[in-house]
C-alpha positions in Angstrom: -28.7 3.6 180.8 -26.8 0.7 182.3 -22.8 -0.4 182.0 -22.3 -3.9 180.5 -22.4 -6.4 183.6 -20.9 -9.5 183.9 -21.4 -12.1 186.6 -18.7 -13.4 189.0 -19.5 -16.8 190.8 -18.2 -17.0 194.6 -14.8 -18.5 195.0 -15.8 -22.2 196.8 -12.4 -23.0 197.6 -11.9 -20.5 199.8 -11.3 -22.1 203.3 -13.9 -20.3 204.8 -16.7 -21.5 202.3 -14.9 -24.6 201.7 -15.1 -25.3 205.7 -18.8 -24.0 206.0 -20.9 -27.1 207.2 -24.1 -27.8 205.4 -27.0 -25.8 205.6 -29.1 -26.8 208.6 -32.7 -27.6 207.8 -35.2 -28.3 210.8 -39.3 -30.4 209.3 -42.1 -27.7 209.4 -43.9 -28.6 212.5 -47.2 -28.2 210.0 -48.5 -26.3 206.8 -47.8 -22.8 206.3 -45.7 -23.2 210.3 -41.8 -22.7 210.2 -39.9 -23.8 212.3 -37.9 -21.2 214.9 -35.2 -19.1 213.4 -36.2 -19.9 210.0 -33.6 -18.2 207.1 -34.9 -15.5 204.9 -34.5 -15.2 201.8 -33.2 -11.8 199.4 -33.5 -11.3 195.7 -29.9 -11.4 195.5 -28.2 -14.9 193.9 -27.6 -17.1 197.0 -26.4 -20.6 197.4 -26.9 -23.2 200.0 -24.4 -25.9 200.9 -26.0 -29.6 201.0 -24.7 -32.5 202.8 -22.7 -33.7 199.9 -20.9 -30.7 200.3 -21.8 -28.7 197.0 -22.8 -25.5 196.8 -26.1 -24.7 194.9 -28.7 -22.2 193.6 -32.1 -22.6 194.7 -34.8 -22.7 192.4 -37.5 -20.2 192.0 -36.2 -17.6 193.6 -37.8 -14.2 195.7 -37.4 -12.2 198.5 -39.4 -13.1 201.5 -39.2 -16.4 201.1 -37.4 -19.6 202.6 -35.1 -22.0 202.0 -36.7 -25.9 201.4 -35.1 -29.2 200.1 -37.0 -31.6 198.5 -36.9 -35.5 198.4 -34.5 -35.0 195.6 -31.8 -33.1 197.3 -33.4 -30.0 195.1 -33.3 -26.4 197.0 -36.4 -24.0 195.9 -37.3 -21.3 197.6 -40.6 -20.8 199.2 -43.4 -18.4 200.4 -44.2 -19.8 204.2 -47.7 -20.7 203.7 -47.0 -22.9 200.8 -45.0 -25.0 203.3 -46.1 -28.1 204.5 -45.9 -30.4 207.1 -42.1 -32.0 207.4 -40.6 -29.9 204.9 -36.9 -29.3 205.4 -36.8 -25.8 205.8 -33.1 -24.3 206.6 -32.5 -22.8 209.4 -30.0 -19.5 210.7 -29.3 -16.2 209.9 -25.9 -16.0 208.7 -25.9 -14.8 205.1 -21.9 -14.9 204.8 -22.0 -19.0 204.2 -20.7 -19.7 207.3 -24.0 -21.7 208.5 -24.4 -22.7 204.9 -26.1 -19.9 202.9 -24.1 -17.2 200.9 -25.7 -14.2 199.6 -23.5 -13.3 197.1 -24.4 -9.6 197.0 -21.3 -8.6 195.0 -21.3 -10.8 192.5 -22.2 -8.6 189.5 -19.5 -6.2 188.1 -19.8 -3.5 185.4 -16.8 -3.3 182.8 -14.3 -0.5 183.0 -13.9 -1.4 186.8 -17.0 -0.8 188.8 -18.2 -3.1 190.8 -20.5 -3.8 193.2 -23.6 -4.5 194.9 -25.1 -4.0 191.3 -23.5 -1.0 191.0 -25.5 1.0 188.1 -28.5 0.8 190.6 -26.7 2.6 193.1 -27.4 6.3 192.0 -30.7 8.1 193.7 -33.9 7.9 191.2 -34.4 12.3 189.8 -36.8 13.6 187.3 -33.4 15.4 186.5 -32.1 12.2 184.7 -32.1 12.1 181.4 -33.8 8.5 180.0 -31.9 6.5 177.6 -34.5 4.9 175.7 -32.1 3.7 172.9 -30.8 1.2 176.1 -34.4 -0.5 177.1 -35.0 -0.7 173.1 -32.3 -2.5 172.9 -33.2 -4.6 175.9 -36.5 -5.5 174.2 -35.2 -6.2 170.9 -32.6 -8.5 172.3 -34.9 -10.0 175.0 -37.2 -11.0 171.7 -34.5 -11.7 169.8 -33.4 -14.4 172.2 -36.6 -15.7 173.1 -37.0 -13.5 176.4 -39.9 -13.6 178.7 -40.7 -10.2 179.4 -43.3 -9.3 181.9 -45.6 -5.6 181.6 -46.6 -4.4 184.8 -49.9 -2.0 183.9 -51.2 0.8 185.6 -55.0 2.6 184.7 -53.1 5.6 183.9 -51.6 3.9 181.0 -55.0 3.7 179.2 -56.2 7.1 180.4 -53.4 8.7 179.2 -53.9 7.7 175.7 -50.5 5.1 175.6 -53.0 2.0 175.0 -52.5 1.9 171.4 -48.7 2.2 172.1 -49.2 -1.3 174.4 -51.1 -2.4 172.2 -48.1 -2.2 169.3 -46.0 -4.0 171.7 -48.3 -7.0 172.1 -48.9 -7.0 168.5 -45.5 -7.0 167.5 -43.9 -9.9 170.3 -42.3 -7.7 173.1 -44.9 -8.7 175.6 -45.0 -12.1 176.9 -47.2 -11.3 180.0 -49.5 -8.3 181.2 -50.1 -8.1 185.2 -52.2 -5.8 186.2 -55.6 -5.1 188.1 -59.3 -4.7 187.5 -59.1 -1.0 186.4 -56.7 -1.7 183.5 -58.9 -3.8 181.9 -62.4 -2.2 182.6 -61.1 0.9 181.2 -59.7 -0.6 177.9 -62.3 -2.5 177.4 -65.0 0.7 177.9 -63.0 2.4 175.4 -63.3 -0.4 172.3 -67.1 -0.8 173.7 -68.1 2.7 174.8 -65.6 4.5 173.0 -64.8 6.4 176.7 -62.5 6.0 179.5 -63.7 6.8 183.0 -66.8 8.5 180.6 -63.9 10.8 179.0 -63.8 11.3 175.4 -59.9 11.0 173.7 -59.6 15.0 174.2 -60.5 14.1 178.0 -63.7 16.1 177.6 -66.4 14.3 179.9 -69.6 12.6 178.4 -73.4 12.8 179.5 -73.9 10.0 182.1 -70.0 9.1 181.5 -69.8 8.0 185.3 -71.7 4.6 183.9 -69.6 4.0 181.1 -67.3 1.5 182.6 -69.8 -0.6 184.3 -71.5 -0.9 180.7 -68.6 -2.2 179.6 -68.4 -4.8 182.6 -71.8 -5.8 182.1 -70.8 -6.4 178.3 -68.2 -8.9 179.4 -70.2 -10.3 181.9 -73.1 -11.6 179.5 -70.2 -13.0 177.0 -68.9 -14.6 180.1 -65.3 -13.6 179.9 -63.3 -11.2 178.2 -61.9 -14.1 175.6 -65.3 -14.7 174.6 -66.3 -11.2 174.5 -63.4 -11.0 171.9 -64.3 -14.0 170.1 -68.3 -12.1 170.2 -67.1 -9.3 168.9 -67.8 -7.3 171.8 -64.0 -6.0 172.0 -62.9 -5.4 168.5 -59.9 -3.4 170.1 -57.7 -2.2 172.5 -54.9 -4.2 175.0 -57.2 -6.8 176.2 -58.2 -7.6 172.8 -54.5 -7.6 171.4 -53.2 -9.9 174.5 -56.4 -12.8 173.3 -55.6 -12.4 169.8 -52.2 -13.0 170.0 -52.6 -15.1 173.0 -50.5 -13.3 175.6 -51.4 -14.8 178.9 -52.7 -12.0 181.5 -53.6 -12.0 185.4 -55.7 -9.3 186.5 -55.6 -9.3 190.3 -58.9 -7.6 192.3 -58.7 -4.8 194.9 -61.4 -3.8 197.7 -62.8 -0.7 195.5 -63.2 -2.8 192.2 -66.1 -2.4 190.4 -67.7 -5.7 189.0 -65.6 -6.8 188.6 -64.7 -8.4 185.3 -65.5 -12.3 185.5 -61.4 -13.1 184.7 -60.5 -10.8 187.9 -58.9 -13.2 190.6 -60.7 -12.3 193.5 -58.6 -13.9 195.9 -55.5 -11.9 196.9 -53.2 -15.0 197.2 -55.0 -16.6 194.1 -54.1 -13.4 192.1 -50.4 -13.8 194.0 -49.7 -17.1 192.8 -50.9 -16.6 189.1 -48.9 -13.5 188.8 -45.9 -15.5 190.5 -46.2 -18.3 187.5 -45.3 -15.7 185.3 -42.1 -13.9 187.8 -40.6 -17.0 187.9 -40.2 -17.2 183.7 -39.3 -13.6 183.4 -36.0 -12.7 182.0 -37.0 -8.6 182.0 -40.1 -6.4 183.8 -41.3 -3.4 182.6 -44.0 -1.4 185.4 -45.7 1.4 184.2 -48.1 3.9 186.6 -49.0 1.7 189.1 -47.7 1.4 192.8 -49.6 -1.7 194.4 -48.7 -4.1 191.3 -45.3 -2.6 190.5 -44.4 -3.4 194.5 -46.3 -6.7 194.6 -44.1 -8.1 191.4 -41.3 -6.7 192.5 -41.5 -8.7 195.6 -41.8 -11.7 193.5 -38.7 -11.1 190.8 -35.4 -12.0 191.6 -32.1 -9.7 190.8 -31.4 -12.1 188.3 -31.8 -15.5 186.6 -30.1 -18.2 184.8 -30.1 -18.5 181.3 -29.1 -21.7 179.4 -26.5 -19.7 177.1 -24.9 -16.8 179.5 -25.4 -18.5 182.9 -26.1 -16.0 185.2 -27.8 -12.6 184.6 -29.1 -9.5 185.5 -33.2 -9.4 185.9 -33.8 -5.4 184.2 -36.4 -3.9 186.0 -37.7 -0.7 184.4 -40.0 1.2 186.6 -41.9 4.0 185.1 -43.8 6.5 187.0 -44.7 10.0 186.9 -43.6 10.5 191.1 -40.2 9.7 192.8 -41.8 8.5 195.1 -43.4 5.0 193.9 -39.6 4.0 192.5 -38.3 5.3 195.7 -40.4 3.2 197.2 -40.1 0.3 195.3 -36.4 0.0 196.1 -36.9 0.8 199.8 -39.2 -2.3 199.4 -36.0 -4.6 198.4 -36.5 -4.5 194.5 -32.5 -3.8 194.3 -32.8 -4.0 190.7 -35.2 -1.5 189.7 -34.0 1.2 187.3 -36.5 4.5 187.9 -37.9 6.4 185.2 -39.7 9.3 186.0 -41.8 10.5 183.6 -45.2 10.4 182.1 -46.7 7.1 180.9 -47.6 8.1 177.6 -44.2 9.8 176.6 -42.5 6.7 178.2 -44.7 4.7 175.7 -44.5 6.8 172.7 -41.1 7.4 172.3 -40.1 4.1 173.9 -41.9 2.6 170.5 -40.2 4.9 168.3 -37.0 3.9 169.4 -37.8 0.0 169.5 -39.1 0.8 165.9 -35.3 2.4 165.1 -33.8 -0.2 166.6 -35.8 -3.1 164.6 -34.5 -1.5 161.3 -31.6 -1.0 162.1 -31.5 3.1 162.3 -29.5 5.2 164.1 
């Protein structure tokens, strides 16, 4: 699916770089206020210039963000409202390090010769491409392998469409070190171990007398436990994705929506509550996998970087895997600044299925 990429620092010697003053920084006039002509942050690996004349990474970095230094000298990216009074918060727009910031957009290249603005992104998202799934197995295997942090993005689709059990392998057997996902995700899962229905539909997708109420049975069940944990430890949920990610303790964020029902007592309510526990988790990731669902997909994506550091390799493509049934929401996605995103356009429960056989052949070893 993707060429071998290898990561090529900027050149600091360079007169022009090497001649770039420092980054200018301006205090935040108050919290969550920036100051005029504030710089903006990409996804892309950038570098800011300090008074000491070095050129460094920020920390914790996202798109929409900006650029603050800390009493240490540190650089770290942040969202504008987490900001605060006096904050040295650089200033300009130049992105070409000649007012102290460098994007370096180019900086990955694929063996064999291509390069570019991470070039094996660069091809338009088709339902007319075939999907290497031996490639993302291989991606998870290593990503496990090596101690990865590897973030599911979950749509309700996934459950209706009968790929739980499939997650549910891949939380069970280490692949998944964080799900994100909303209200619906959950509520459905959860009314399939307790009701044995999702959205009142039997597994053959028959409907079920009064099936409309099925899900908010299951929320009441969680409710009275209290939480979904201790509806596990209950035995209310003796199955299912929720019940796989307490077991094995994979954390999870379930973020709220205006048309939730309930909703479940563990669903942040708060849109920039839900934001920054979801953001905990973008800033560990070292791989995202998004399945069937537009508003989280795009929401995480605008949290991930195009890459990260790693202790061993230094710097490092962040895969993105986007899986949908539409062009569209992948379209979309990368329209939205998510550079990295790889599409895959397909079906949420053939991604699932076969994406676990091939895991599975790629565990043992087969070809």
């Amino acid at each position: 699916m993707t060429p071998t990429l290898r990561y090529v620092a900027p050149d600091f010697t360079i007169p022009r770089l090497a001649g770039a003053p420092p980054a200018r920084t301006v205090p935040a006039e108050r919290d969550g206020v920036l100051p005029d002509g504030f710089f903006a942050t990409t996804n892309l690996p950038t570098y800011v210039k300090g008074a000491d004349g070095r050129w460094t990474m920020p920390r914790e970095p996202r798109m929409d963000g900006v650029l603050v230094r800390d009493a240490q000298g540190v650089w770290w990216v942040r969202e504008g409202r987490r900001v605060r009074q006096g904050d040295a918060v650089v200033v300009g727009i130049a992105e070409d390090g000649s007012e102290g910031v460098l994007v370096h957009a180019d900086g990955f290249h694929a063996d064999g010769g291509a390069h570019g603005d991470f070039h094996f992104m660069s091809s338009q998202v088709s339902r007319e491409k075939p999907i290497d799934y031996k490639a993302i197995a291989r991606m998870l295997v290593d990503e496990k392998r090596r101690g990865g942090y590897v973030l599911w993005v979950a749509g309700p689709a996934l459950v209706h469409s009968r790929a739980r059990d499939n997650l549910v392998w891949f939380i069970r057997n280490g692949f998944v070190q964080a799900l994100l996902a909303g209200n619906a995700v959950a509520v459905h899962d959860i009314e399939a171990a307790v009701v044995g229905t999702t959205l009142g539909m039997t597994s053959e997708g028959e409907p079920t007398a009064n099936g409309h109420a099925a899900h908010m049975r299951a929320i009441n069940a969680v409710r009275r436990a209290g939480s979904i944990a201790a509806a596990v430890q209950q035995g209310t949920i003796t199955g299912g994705i929720m019940h796989a990610c307490v077991v094995e303790e994979v954390p999870f964020v379930l973020g709220g929506s205006i048309r939730d029902d309930g909703p479940l007592p563990d669903v942040h309510t708060d849109a920039v509550a839900a934001q920054e526990a979801m953001r905990s988790h973008a800033t560990r990731a070292t791989m995202a996998v998004m399945i069937a669902t537009a508003l989280h997909s795009i929401a995480v994506g605008n949290m991930l970087p195009a890459y990260y550091e790693d202790p061993q390799r230094g710097i490092v493509e962040l895969p993105t895997i986007c899986v949908d049934a539409s062009e569209f929401l992948v379209s979309k996605l990368k329209d939205r600044g998510t550079h990295q995103a790889v599409g895959v356009v397909t079906n949420a429960q053939d991604f699932m299925s076969i994406l676990r056989a091939a895991v599975e052949r790629e565990v043992t070893g087969e070809a």
